[in-house]
Backbone as numpy.savetxt, mean C-alpha at the origin, in Angstrom:
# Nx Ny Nz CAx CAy CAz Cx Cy Cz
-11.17 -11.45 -6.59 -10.17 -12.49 -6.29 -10.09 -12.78 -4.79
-10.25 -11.91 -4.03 -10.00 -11.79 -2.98 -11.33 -10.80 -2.13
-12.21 -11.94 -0.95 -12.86 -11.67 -0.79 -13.35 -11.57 1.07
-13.42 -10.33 1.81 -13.35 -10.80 3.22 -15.31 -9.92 3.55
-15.58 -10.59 4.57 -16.74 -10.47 4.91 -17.28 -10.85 6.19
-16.84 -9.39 6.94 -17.44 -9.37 8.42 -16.06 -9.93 9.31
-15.43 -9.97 8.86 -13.70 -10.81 9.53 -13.66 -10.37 10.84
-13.90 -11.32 12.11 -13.12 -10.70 13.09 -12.37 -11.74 13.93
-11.67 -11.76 14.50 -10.61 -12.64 15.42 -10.40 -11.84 17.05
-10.57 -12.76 18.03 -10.42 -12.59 19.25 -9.22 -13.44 19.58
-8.60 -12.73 20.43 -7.44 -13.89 21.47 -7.76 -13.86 22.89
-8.21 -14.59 23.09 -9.06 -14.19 24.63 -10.30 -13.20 24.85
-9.67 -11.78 25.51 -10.50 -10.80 25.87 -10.06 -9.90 24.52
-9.04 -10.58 23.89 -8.52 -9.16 22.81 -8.96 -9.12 21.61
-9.86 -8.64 20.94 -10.53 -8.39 19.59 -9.02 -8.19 18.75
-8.71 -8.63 17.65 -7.82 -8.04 16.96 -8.57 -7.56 15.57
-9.37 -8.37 15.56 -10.12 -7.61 13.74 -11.95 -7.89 14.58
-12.49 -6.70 14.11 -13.50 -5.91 14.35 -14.45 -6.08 13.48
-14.52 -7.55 12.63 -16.08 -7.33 11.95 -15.31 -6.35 10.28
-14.31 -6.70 9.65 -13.97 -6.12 8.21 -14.16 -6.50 7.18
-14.84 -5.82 6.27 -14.93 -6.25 4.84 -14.30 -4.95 4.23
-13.60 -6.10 3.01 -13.41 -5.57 1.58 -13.12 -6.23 0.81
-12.75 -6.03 -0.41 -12.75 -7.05 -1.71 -11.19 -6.30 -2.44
-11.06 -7.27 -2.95 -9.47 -6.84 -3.95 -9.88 -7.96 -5.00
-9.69 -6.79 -6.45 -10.17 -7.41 -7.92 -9.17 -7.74 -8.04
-9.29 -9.31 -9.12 -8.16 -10.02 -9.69 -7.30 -8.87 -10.63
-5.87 -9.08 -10.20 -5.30 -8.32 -10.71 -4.79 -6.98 -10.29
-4.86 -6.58 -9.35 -5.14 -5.41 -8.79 -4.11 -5.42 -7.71
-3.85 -4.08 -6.88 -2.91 -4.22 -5.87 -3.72 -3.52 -5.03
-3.55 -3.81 -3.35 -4.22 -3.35 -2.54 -3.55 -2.48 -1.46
-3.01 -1.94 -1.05 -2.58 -0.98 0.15 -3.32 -1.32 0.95
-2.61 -2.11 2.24 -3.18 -2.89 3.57 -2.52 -1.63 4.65
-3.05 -0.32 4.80 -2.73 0.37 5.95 -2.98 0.84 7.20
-1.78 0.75 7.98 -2.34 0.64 9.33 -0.96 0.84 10.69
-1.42 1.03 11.53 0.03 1.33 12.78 0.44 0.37 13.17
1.03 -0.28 13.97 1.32 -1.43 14.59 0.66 -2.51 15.19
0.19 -3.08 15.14 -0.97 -3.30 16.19 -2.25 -3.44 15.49
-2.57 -2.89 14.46 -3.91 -2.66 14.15 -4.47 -3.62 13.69
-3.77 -5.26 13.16 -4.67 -5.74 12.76 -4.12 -6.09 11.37
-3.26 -5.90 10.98 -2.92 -5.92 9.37 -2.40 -7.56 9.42
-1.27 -8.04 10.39 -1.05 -9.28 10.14 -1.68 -10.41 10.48
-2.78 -10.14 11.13 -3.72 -11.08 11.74 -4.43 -11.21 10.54
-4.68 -10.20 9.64 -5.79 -10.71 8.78 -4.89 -11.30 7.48
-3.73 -10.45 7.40 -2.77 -11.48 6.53 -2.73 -13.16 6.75
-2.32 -13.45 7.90 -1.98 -14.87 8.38 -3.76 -15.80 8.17
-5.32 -15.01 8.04 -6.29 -15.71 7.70 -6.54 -15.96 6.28
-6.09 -15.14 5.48 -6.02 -14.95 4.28 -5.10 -16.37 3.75
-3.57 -16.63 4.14 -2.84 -17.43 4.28 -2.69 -18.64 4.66
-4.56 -18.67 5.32 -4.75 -19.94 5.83 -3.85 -20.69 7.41
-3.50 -19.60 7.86 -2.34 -20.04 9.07 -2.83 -19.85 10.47
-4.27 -19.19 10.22 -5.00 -18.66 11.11 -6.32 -18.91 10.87
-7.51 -19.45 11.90 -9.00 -19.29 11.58 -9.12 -17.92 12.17
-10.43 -17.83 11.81 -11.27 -16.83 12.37 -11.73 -16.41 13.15
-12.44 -15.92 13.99 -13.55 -16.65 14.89 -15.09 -16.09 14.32
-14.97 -15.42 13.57 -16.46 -15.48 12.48 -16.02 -14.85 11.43
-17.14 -15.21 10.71 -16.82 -13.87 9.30 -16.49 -15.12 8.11
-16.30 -14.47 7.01 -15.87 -15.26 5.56 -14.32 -14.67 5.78
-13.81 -15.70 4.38 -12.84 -14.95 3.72 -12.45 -16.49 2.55
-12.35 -15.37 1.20 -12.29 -16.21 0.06 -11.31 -15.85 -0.57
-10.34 -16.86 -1.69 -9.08 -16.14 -2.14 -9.69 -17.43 -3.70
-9.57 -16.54 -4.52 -9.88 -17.27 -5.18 -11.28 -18.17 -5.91
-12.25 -18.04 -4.39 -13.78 -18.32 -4.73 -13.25 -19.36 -3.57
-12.08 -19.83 -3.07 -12.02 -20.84 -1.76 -12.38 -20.30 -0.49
-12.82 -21.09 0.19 -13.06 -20.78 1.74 -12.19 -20.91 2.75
-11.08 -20.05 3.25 -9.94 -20.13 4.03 -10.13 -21.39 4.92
-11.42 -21.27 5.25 -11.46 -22.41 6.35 -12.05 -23.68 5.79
-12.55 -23.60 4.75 -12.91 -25.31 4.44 -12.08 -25.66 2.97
-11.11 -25.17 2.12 -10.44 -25.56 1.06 -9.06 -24.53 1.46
-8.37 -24.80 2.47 -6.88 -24.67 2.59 -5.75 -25.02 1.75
-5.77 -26.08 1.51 -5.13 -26.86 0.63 -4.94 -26.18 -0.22
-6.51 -25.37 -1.32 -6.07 -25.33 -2.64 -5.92 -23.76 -2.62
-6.30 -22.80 -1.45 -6.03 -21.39 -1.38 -3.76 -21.01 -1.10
-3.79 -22.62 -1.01 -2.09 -22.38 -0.78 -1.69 -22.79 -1.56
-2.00 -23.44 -2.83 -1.58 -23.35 -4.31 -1.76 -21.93 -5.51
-3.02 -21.24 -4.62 -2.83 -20.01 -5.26 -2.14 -18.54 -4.68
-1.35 -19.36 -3.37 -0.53 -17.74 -3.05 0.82 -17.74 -2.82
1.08 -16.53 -2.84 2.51 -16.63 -2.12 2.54 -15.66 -0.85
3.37 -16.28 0.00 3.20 -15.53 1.56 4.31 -15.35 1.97
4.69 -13.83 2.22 5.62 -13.55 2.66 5.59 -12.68 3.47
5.77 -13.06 4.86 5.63 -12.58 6.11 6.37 -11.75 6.79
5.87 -10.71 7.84 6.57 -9.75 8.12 8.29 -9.82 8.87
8.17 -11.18 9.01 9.34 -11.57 9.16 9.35 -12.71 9.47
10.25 -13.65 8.86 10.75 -14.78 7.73 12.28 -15.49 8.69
12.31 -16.37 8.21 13.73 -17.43 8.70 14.13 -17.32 7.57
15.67 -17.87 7.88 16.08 -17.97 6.17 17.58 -19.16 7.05
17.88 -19.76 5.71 18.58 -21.21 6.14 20.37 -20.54 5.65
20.65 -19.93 7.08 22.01 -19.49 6.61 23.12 -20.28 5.68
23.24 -21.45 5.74 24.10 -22.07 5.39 23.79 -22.62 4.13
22.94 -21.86 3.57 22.55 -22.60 1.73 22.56 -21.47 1.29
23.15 -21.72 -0.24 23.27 -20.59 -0.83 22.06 -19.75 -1.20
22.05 -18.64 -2.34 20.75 -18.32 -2.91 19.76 -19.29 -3.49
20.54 -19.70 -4.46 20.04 -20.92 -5.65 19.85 -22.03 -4.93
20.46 -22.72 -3.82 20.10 -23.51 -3.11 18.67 -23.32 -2.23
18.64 -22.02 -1.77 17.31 -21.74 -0.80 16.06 -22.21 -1.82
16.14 -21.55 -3.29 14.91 -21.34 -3.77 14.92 -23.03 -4.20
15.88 -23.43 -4.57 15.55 -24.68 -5.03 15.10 -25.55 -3.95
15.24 -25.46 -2.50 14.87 -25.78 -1.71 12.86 -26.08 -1.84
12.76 -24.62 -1.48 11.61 -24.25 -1.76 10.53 -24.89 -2.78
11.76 -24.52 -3.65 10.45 -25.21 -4.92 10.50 -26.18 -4.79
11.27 -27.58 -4.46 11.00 -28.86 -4.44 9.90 -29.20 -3.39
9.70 -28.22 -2.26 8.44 -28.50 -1.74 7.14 -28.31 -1.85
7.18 -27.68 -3.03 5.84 -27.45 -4.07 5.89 -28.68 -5.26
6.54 -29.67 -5.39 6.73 -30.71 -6.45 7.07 -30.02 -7.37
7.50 -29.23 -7.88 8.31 -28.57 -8.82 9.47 -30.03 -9.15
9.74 -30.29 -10.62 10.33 -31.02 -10.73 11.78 -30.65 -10.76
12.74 -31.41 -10.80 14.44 -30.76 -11.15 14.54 -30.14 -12.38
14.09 -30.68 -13.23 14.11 -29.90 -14.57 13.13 -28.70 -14.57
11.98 -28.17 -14.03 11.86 -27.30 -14.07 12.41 -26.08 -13.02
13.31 -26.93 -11.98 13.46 -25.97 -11.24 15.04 -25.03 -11.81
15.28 -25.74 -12.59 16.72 -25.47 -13.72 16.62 -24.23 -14.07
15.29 -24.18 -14.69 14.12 -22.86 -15.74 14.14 -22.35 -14.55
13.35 -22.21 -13.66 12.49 -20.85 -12.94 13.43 -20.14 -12.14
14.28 -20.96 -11.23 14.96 -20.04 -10.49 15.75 -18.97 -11.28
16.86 -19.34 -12.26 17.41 -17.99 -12.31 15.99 -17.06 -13.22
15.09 -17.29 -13.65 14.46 -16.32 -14.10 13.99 -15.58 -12.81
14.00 -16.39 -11.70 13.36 -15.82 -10.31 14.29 -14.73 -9.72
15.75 -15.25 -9.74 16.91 -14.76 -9.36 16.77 -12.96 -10.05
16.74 -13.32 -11.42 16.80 -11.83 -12.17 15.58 -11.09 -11.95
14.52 -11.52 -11.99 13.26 -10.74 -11.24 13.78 -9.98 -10.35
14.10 -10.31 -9.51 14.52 -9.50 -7.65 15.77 -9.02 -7.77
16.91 -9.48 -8.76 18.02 -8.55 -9.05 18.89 -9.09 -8.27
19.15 -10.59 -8.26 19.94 -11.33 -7.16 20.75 -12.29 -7.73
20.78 -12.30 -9.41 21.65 -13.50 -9.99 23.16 -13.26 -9.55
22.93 -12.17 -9.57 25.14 -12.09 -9.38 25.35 -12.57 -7.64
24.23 -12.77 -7.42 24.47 -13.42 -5.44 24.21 -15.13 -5.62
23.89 -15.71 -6.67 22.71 -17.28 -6.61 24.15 -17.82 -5.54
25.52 -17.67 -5.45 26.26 -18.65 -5.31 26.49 -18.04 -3.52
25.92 -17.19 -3.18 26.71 -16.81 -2.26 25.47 -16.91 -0.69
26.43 -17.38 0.30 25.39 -17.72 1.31 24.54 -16.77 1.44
23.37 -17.11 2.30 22.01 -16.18 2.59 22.87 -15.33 3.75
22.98 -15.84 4.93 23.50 -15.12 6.12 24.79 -13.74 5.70
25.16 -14.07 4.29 26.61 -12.85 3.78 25.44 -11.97 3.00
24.21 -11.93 2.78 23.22 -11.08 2.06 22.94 -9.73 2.96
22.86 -8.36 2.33 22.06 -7.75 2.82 20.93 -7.41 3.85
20.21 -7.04 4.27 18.58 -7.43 4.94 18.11 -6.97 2.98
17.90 -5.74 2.83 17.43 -6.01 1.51 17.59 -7.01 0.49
18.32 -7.46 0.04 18.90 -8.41 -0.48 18.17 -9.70 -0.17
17.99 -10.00 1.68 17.24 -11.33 2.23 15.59 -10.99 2.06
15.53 -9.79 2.03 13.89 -9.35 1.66 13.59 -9.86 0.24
14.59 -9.35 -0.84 14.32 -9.64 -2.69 14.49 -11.64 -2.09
15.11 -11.71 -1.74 15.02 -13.63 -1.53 13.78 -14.20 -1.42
13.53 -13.31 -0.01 12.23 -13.78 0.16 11.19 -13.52 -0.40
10.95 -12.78 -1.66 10.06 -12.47 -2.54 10.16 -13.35 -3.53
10.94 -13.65 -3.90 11.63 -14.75 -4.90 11.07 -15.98 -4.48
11.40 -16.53 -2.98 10.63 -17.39 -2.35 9.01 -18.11 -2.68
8.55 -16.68 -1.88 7.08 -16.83 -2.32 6.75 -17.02 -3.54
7.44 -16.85 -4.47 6.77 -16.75 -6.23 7.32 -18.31 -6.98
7.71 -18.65 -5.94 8.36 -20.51 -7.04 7.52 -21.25 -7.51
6.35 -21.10 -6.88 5.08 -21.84 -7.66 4.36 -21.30 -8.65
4.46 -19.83 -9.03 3.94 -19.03 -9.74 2.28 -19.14 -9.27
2.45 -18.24 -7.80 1.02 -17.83 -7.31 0.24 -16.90 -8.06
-1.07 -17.13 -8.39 -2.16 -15.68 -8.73 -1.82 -14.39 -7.33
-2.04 -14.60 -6.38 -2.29 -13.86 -5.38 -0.37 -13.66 -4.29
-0.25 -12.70 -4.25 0.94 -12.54 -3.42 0.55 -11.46 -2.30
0.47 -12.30 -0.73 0.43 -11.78 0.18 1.64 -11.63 1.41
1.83 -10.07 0.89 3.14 -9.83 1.61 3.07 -8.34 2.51
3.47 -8.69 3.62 3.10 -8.77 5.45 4.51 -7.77 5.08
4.30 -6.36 5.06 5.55 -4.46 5.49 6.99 -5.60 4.90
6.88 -5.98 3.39 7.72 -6.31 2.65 8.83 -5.13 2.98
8.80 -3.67 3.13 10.10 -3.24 2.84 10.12 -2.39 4.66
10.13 -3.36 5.05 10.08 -3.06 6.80 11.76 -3.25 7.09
12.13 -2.13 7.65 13.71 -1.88 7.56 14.52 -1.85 6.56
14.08 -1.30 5.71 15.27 -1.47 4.49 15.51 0.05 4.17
16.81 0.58 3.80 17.47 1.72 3.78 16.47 1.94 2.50
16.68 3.69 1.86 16.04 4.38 0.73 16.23 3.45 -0.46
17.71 3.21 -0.96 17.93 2.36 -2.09 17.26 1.13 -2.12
17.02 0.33 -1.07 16.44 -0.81 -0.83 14.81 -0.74 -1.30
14.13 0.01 -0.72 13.05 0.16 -0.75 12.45 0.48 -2.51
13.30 1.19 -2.94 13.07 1.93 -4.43 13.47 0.52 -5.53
14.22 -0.19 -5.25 14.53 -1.38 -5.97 13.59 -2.55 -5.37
12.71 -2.40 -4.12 11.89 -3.72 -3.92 10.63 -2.67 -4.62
10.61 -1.66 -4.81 9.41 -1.42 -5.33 8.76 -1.19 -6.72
10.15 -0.96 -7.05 10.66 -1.27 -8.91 9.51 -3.23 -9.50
10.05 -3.65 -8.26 10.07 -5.72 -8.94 8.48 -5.54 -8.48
7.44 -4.79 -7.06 6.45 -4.99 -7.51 5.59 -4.19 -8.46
6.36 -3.28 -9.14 5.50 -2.78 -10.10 5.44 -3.69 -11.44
6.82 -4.03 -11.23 7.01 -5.63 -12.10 5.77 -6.65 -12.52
5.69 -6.93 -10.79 4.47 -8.36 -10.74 3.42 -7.55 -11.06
3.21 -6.46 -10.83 1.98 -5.61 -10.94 1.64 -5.82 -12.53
2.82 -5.57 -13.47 2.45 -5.48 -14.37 2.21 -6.66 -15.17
2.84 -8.36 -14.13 2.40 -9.92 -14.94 0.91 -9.83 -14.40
-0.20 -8.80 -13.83 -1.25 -9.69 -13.76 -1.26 -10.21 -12.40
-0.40 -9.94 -11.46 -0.45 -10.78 -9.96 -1.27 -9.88 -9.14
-2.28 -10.46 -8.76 -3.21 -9.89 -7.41 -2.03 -9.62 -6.30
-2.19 -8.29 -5.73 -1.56 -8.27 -4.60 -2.03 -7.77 -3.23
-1.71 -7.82 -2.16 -2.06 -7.63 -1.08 -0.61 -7.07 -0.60
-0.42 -5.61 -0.10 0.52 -5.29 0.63 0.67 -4.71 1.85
1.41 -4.85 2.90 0.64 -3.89 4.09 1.73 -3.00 4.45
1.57 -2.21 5.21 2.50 -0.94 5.58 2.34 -0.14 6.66
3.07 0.09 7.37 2.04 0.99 8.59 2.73 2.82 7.83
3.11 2.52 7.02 3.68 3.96 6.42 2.84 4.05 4.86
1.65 5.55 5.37 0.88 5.61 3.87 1.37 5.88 2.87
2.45 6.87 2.29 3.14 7.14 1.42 4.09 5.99 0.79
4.39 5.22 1.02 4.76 3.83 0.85 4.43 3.05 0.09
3.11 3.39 0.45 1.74 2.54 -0.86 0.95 3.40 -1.82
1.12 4.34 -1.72 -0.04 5.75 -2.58 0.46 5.36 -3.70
1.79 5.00 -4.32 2.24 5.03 -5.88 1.84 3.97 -6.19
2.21 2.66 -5.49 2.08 1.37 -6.27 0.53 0.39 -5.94
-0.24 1.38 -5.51 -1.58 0.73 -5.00 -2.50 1.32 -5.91
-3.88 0.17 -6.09 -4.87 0.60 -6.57 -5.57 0.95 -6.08
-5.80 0.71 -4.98 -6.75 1.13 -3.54 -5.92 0.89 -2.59
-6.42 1.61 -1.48 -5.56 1.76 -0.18 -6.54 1.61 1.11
-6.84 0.87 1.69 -7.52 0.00 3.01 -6.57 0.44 4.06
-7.61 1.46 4.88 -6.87 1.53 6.52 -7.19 1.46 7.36
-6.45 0.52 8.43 -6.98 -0.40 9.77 -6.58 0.32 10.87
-7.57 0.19 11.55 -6.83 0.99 13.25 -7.54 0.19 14.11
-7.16 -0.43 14.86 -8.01 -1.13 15.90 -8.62 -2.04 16.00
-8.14 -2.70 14.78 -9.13 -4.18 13.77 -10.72 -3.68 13.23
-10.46 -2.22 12.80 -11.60 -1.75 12.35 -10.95 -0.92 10.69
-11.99 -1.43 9.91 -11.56 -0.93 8.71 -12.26 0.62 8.57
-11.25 1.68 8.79 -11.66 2.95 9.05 -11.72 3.55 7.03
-11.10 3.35 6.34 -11.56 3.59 5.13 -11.33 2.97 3.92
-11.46 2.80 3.08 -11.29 2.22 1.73 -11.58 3.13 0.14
-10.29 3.09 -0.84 -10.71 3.90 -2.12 -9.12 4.19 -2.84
-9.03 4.80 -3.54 -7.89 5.29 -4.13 -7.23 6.48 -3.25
-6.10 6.66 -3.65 -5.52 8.08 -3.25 -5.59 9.30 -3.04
-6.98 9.57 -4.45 -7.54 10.73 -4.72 -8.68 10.74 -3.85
-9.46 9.49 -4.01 -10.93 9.64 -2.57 -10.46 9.53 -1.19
-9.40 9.54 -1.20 -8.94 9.74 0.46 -8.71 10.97 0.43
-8.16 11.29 -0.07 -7.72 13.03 -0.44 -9.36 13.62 0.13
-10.37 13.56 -0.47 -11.45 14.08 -0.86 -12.37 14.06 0.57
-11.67 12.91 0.90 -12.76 12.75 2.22 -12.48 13.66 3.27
-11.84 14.40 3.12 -10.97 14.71 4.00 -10.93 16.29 3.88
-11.87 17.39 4.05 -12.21 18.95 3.63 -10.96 19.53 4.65
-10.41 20.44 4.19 -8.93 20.75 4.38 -7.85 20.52 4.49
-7.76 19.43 3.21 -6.56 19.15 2.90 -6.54 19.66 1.08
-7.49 20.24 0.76 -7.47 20.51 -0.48 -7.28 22.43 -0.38
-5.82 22.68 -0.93 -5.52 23.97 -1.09 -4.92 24.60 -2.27
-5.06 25.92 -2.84 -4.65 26.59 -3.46 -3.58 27.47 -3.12
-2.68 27.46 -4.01 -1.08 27.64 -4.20 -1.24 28.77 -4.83
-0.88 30.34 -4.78 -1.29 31.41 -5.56 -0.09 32.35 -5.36
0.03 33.02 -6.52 1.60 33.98 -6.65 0.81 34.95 -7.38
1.34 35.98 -7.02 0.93 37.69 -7.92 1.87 38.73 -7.93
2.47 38.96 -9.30 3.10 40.47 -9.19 3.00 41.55 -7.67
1.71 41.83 -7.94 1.38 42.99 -6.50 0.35 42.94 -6.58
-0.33 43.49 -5.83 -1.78 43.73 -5.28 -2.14 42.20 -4.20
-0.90 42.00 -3.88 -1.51 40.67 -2.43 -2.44 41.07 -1.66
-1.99 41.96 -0.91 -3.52 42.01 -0.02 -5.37 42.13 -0.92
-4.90 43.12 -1.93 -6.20 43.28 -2.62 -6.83 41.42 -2.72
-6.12 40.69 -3.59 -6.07 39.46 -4.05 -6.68 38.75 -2.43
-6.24 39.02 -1.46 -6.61 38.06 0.05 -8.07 38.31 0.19
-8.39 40.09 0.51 -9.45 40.37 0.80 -10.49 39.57 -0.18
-10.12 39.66 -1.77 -10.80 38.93 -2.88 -11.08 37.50 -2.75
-10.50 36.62 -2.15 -10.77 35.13 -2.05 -11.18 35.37 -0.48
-10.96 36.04 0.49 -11.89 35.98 1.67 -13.35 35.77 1.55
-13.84 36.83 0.27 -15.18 36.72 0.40 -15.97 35.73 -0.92
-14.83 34.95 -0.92 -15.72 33.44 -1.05 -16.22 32.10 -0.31
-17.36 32.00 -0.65 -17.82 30.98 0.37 -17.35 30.01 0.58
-16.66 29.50 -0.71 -16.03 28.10 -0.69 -14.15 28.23 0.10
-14.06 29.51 0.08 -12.49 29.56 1.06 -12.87 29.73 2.26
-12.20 29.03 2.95 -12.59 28.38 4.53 -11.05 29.28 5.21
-9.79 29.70 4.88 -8.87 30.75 5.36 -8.22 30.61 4.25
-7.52 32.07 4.62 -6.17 32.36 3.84 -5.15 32.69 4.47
-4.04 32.56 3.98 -2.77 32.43 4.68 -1.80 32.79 3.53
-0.18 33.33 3.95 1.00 33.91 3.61 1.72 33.29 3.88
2.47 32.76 2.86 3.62 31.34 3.41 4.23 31.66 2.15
6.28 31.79 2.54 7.25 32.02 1.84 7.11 32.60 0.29
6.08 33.32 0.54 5.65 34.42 -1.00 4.84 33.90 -1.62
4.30 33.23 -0.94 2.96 33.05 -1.76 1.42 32.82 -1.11
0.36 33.00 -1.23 -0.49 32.96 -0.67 -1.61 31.55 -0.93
-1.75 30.64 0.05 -2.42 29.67 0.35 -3.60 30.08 0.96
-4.97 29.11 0.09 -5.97 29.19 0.52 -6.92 28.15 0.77
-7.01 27.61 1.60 -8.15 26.52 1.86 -9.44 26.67 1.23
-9.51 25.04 0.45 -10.65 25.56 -0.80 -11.59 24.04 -0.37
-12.83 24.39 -0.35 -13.71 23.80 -0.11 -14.85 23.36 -1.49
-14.40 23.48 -2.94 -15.17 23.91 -3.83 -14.92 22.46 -4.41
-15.73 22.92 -5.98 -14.97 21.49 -7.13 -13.93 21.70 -7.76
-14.01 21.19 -8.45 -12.67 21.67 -9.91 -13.30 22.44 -10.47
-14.78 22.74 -10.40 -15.30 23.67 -12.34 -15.10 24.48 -10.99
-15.90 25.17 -9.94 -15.06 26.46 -9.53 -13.81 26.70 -9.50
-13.13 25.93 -8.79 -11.17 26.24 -9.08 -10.93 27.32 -10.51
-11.70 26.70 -11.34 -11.48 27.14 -13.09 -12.26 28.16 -13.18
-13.55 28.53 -12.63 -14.05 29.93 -12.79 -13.61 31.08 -12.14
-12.90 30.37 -10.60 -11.87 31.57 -9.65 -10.53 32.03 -10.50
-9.85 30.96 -11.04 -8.73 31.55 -12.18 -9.56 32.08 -13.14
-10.36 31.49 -14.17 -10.71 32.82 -14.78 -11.22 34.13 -14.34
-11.75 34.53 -13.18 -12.10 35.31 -12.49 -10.99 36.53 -12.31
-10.29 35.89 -11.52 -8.65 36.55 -11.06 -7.84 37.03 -12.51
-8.05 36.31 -13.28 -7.21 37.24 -14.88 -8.32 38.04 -15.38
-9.33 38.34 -15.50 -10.56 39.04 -15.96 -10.40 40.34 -14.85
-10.07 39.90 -13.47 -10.02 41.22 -12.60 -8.32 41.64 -12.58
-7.75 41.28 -13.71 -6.21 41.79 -13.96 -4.98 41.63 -12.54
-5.63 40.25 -12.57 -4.66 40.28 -11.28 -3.49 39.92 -11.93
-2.06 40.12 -11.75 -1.33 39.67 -12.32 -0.38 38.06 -11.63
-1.03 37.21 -11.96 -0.84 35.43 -11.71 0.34 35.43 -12.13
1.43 34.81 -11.32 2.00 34.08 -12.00 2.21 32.80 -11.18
1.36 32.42 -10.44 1.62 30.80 -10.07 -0.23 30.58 -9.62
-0.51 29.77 -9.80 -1.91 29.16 -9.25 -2.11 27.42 -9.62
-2.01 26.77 -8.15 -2.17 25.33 -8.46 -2.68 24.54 -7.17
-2.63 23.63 -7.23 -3.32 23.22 -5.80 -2.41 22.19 -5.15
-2.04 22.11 -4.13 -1.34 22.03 -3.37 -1.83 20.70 -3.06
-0.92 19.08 -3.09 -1.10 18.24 -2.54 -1.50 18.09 -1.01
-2.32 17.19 -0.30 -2.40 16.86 1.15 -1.09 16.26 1.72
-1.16 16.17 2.87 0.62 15.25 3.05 -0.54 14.32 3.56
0.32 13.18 3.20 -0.36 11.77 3.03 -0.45 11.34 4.66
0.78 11.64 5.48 1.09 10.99 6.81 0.15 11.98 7.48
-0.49 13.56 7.46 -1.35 14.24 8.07 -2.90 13.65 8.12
-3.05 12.87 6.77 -4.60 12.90 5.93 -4.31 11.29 7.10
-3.31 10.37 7.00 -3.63 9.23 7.52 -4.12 9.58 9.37
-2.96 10.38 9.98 -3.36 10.96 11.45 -5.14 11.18 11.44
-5.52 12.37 10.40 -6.83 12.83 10.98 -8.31 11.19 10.62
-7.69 10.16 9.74 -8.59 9.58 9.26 -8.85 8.76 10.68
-7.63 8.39 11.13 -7.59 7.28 12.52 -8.13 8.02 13.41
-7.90 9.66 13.42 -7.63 10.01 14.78 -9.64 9.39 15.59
-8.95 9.29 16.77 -10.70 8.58 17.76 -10.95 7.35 17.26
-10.47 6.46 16.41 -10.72 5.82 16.16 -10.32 4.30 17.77
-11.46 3.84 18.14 -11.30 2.61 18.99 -11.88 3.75 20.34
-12.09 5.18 20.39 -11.91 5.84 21.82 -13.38 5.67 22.66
């Protein structure tokens, strides 16, 4: 659905995107991650058509950002990292706004909005000005916004950028929503954990350079010491340490709040022959599992040097 190839943009002397490709399948959601700076909204705003290039492709749809504009802005919705909003009209007024500038007729705009309204969880507000809203609240608007034409593709620029815990868990509820009508998405974040649940792949930018691309689990993977074993035993701990020392695939071991962690360098079918191993040599187990990476560590070491 979504197609970039070789993307880069200069502003003067300043490179902001570095020559990036990747692809996002129709239907699919993408994790756009990255720090401040890196490049995430520059390539949003080409995607959006609001921006050229200065080389490279980019296709939304099978269109060419730069030679069929027109019809790549009938297939999206864009909602930017930060947005105006027309204080003095109500909810139902904003969107109807909106949609009349897509030719949306009056009679259909009757239909869509409050179905739009209840999407984002904003009907009990349609009557009440924008400026008396929330910031969360003006965020679900502006999602509502973007969707009046009923876009394939929704490109939306750290959607839950300032919004308290509750906020965030209810804007992320509505895109698992669109996730589930079938809407291509594009999301960006400079926070990885943010996107690990509701992404199909996760793309991360540092420097206008696309430093990796894959799921949750192949980031995990790329990444040799962040994969550890979680281990508990009646008694015999030390015996049990010296015992996983002299495997090749444990890289250290360590003692943390009663239980013993071990950096594992192996596959899964070893993981499963070391537990069967350990009950065959009567160790007495009672915990063995493997220990998630922290997502914000795995993102540090992927960037780290990256641009140096």
């Amino acid at each position: 659905m979504i197609q970039i190839e070789g993307l880069t943009k200069r502003f003067g002397k300043m490179e902001a995107l570095k020559g990036i490709t990747f692809e996002v399948e129709k239907g699919s959601v993408f994790g756009f991650v990255g720090p401040n700076g890196a490049g995430k909204s520059t390539t949003m705003s080409i995607l959006a058509t609001l921006m050229a290039p200065t080389s490279g492709k980019a296709y939304v749809g099978g269109y060419d950002v730069t030679k069929d504009p027109k019809k790549i802005r009938k297939q999206i919705g864009y909602m930017p990292d930060f947005f105006g909003v027309y204080d003095n009209l109500k909810a139902e007024e904003y969107l109807n706004f909106y949609a009349s500038t897509y030719g949306i007729s009056q009679a259909e705009r009757m239909k869509i909005i409050p179905q739009l309204l209840e999407l984002v969880n904003l009907s009990h507000k349609k009557d009440s000005y924008v400026d008396t809203l929330s910031r969360g609240m003006k965020q679900r608007l502006g999602l509502a916004r973007s969707l009046v034409h009923n876009p394939e593709v929704l490109l939306l620029d750290e959607p839950a950028s300032g919004l308290d815990p509750r906020a965030r868990i209810e804007l992320r509820e509505i895109l698992k929503e669109l996730r589930s009508m079938g809407k291509t998405i594009i999301i960006s974040s400079h926070i990885l954990p943010e996107l690990a649940e509701l992404s199909d792949v996760i793309g991360i930018i540092e420097e206008g350079q696309m430093v990796t691309i894959g799921n949750v689990d192949q980031i995990y993977r790329q990444l040799q010491g962040h994969k550890q074993l979680k281990i508990a035993v009646l008694d015999r701990e030390h015996e049990l340490i010296q015992h996983l020392k002299a495997k090749t695939y444990i890289q250290g071991v360590y003692q943390e709040n009663g239980y013993i962690l071990a950096d594992y360098l192996g596959q899964d079918e070893e993981q499963i022959k070391l537990l069967q191993e350990l009950v065959q040599a009567n160790f007495p187990i009672l915990t063995f599992s493997e220990v998630e990476g922290n997502l914000e560590q795995i993102f540090l070491e992927i960037t780290r040097g990256v641009g140096s």
